[in-house]
C-alpha positions, 0 to 999 in steps of 0.5 A, a space after each residue: 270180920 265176919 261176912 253175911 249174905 242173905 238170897 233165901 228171900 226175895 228181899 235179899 240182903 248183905 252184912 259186916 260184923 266184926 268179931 263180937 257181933 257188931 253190925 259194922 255195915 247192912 244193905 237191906 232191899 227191901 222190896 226185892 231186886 236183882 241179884 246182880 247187884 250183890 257184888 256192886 253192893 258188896 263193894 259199897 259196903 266195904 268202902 262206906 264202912 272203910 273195910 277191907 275184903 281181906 279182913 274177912 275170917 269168915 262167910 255166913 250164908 242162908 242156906 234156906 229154905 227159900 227162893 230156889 233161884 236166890 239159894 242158887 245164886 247166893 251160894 254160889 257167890 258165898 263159895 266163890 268169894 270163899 275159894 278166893 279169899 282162902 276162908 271158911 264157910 258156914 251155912 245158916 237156916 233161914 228160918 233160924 235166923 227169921 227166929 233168932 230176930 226176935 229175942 226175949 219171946 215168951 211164946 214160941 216162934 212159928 217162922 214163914 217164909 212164903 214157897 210161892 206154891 200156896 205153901 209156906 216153909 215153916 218151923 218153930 222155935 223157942 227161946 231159953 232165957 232170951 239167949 239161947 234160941 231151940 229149935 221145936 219142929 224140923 223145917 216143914 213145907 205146908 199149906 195154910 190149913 195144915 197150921 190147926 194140926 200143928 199148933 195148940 198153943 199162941 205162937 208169935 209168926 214172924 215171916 216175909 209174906 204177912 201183908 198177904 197172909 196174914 189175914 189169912 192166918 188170923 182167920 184160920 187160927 185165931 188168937 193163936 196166931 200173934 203177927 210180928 210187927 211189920 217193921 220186923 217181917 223180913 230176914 235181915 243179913 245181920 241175923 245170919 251174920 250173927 248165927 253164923 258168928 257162933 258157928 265161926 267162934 265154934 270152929 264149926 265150919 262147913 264143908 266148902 265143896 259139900 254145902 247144897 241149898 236146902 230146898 224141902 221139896 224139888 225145884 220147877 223143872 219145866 218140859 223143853 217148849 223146844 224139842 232137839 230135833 234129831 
């Protein structure tokens, strides 16, 4: 059994595969909640699809980019649940997995995530037959108007922040910005799941010790309102 989380977004989520990529359980909030519930969460997936823990072969986590904090706290979980079980770990790009939810695209795939700073995480995608899923342009942090530049032909967007941006996205770009349909915006766990499931099959673990969050650019750090007197 394959184990998924996903805190890279603010609707985080959390998944079981077995082996050959079935959806065994997922917990999906969709609205965003608090991280504090992932292991109570965890809990009732295991009892609800009669799994145990212990079955576990191996960990898949969104390493982002994303939410700092959700990385933070995810990664975290992932590696202590790790450490415990004595199984592997394999990290996964969140803006991979956003693509890798839209098999079959005939148009390249242009993956958002929202950076909460007027700028979105952004990287583009394509699709080799429906099975095979390339990466066309390396994770980027941008501002809206930096999209013409970059984009010369339609691309399917797919991302967690459209009932806000998209209009926005229309405007600057045009016909060459094609909106997944809602229902679709955001990262399912099952999709890291699913990717993380080819790294497991390739024995292409990660390092437990060594796995960091991708970020793209450095977390708030805000000036002590509170001097240390001396």
């Amino acid at each position: 059994m394959i184990l998924a989380i996903n805190t890279s977004t603010l609707q985080f989520g959390l998944a079981l595969l077995d082996e050959e990529g079935t959806i065994l359980a997922e917990y999906f909030m969709s609205k965003g909640g608090h991280f504090g519930s992932l292991m109570p969460t965890l809990d009732f997936l295991l009892t609800s699809s009669k799994s145990s823990i212990h079955s576990s072969k191996c960990l898949a986590i969104a390493i982002g980019p994303g939410s700092f904090t959700g990385l933070r706290v995810g990664l975290s979980l992932g590696k202590g649940l790790c450490h415990a079980l004595q199984i592997p770990i394999v990290g996964v790009s969140s803006l991979e997995a956003l693509a890798s939810q839209f098999p079959y695209s005939n148009l390249p795939i242009t993956s958002l995530l929202d950076s909460r700073k007027g700028e979105f995480f952004a990287a583009q995608f394509t699709w080799r037959d429906g099975l095979e899923l390339r990466r066309t342009r390396e994770d980027l942090a941008l501002r809206p108007g930096d999209f013409p530049s970059l984009l010369e032909v339609p691309s399917l967007f797919v991302g967690n922040s459209f009932s806000t941006q998209g209009p926005l996205l229309k405007e600057i770009l045009g016909s060459r910005a094609i909106l997944a349909p809602a229902p679709s915006w955001h990262l399912k766990a099952s999709a890291v799941g699913s990717l993380g499931l080819k790294q497991f099959h390739a024995q292409a673990f990660d390092d437990l010790q060594a796995l960091t969050p991708i970020y793209l650019r450095p977390p708030d750090i805000r000036p002590n309102p509170y001097p240390t007197c001396t």
